[in-house]
N, C-alpha and C positions, 0 to 999 in steps of 0.2 A: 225073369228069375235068374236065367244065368247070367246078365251084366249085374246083377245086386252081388251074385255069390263072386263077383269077379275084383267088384266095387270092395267091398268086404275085405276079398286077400288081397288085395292091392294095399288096404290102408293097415290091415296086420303086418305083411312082408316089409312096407316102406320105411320104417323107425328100424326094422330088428336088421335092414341091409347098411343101412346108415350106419347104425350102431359099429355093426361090423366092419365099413369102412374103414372108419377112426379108427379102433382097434386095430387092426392091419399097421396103419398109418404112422401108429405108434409105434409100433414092433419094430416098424423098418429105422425108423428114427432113433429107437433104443440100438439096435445094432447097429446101426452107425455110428453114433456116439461111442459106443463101445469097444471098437475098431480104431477109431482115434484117439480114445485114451491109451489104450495097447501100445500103437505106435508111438505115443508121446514116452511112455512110460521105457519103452527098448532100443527109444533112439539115444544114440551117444551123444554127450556135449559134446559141443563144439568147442576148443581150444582157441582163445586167439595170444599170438605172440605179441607183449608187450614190451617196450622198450626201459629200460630203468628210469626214473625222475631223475635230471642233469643237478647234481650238489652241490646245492649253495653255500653262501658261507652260512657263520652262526647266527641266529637273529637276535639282536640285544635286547632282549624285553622291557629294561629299563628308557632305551628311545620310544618305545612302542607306546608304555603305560599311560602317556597322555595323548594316543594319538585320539582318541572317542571322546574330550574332557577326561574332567578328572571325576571319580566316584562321588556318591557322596557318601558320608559315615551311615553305615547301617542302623539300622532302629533309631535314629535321631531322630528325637521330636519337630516337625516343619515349624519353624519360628513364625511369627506374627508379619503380613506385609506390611510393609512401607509404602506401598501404593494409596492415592488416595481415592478410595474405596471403602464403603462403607456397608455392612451387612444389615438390611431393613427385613428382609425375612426369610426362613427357610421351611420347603414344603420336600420333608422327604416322603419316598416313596419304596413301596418292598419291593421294586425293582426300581435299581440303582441307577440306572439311565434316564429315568422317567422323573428322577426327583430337579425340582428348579429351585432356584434362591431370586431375593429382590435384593437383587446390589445398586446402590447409587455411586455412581462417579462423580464427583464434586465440582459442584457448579451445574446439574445436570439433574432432571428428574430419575425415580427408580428405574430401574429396566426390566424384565424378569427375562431371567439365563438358566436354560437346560443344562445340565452334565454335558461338556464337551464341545458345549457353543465359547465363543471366546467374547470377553467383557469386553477387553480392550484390545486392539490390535498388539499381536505378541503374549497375550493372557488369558487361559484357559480355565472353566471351571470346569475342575478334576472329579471332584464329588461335594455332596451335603448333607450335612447330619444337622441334630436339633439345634445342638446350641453354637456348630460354625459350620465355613464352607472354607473347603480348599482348594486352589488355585495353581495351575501351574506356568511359572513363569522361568525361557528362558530352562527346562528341565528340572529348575527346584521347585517342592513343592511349598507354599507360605498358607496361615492360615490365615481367613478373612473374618471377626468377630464381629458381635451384633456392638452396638455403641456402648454401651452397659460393659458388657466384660472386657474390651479393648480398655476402658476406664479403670476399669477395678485390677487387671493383668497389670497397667502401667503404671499403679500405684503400687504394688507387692515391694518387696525388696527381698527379690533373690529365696524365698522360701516357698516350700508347696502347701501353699495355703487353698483353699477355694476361690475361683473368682467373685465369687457373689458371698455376702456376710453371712458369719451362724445365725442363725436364730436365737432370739433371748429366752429364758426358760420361759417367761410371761406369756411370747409370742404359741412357744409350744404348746402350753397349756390352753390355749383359746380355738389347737386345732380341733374337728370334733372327732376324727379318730382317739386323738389322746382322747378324749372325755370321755368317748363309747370304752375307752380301755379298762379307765379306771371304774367305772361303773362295774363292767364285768369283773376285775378283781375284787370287788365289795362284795357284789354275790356269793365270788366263787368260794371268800373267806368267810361269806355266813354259813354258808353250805357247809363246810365242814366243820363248822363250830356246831353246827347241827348234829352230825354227823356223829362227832364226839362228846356229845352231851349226849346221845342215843346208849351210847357203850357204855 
């Protein structure tokens, strides 16, 4: 009976001494810390004596301006490559890295190129959207077009037209959106001819 009642406080006392251990453990920890941020806090910088920068002469910025290349003009549109390079298809992706394009080099079957893999030695594809891919060669950016719009872009003269032809009204009308439209305008005009033969 007395090693059960002994058993007992042993396994009550053992958590609540533990407990209090930590606790302890803490406290000391916290005043500690607290003792060295005090000290950080009322110890004086340190000064160190520096010597002045020796002065040069003036620096010409106009020798300077091409020492990186030269800029290129801001918000200008990337012209069309010259590379023979051909754009067969592009799979973008809502994460921009992950999108690839099927570029053929001529003479040479398609390849498929990730964002930032290079086509050709010296030639980088930059990014891909639906209808191009763009390419960095050499630091300028060129666009690479599918065969269709590099056709219709080379035909233009000089205006901002569409690359791809309008649609003839014929063609419109045979969409079935247009058709579902006009259908609903017919109702929406019997409806109120109802509407106003009611008043």
């Amino acid at each position: 009976m007395k090693r059960v009642a002994m058993r007992l406080w042993y396994y009550r006392l053992t958590p609540l001494l533990a407990f209090g251990a930590v606790c302890l453990l803490m406290i000391f920890s916290l005043v500690h810390q607290l003792q060295q941020w005090r000290a950080l806090l009322t110890e004086q910088p340190q000064t160190v004596a520096t010597s002045p920068a020796p002065s040069r002469g003036a620096v010409d910025l106009v020798q300077l301006s091409g020492l990186f290349g030269t800029a290129a003009a801001p918000n200008a549109p990337p012209r069309s490559t010259s590379l023979p390079l051909t754009l067969m298809g592009s799979f973008v992706s809502a994460q921009g890295d992950r999108s690839t394009a099927l570029i053929k080099v001529s003479g040479k079957p398609s390849q498929r190129v990730l964002v930032g893999q290079e086509v050709m030695p010296g030639i980088r594809l930059e990014s891909v959207h639906p209808q191009h891919a763009v390419i960095l060669r050499e630091g300028v950016t060129e666009l690479l077009l599918f065969p269709r719009a590099k056709e219709a872009r080379l035909s233009l003269r000089g205006g901002d037209q569409a690359a791809y032809p309008a649609f003839s009204t014929a063609q419109l009308g045979k969409l079935p959106a247009v058709q579902m439209a006009k259908q609903a305008r017919r109702r929406f005009e019997l409806l109120l001819q109802g509407m106003n033969s009611e008043q």
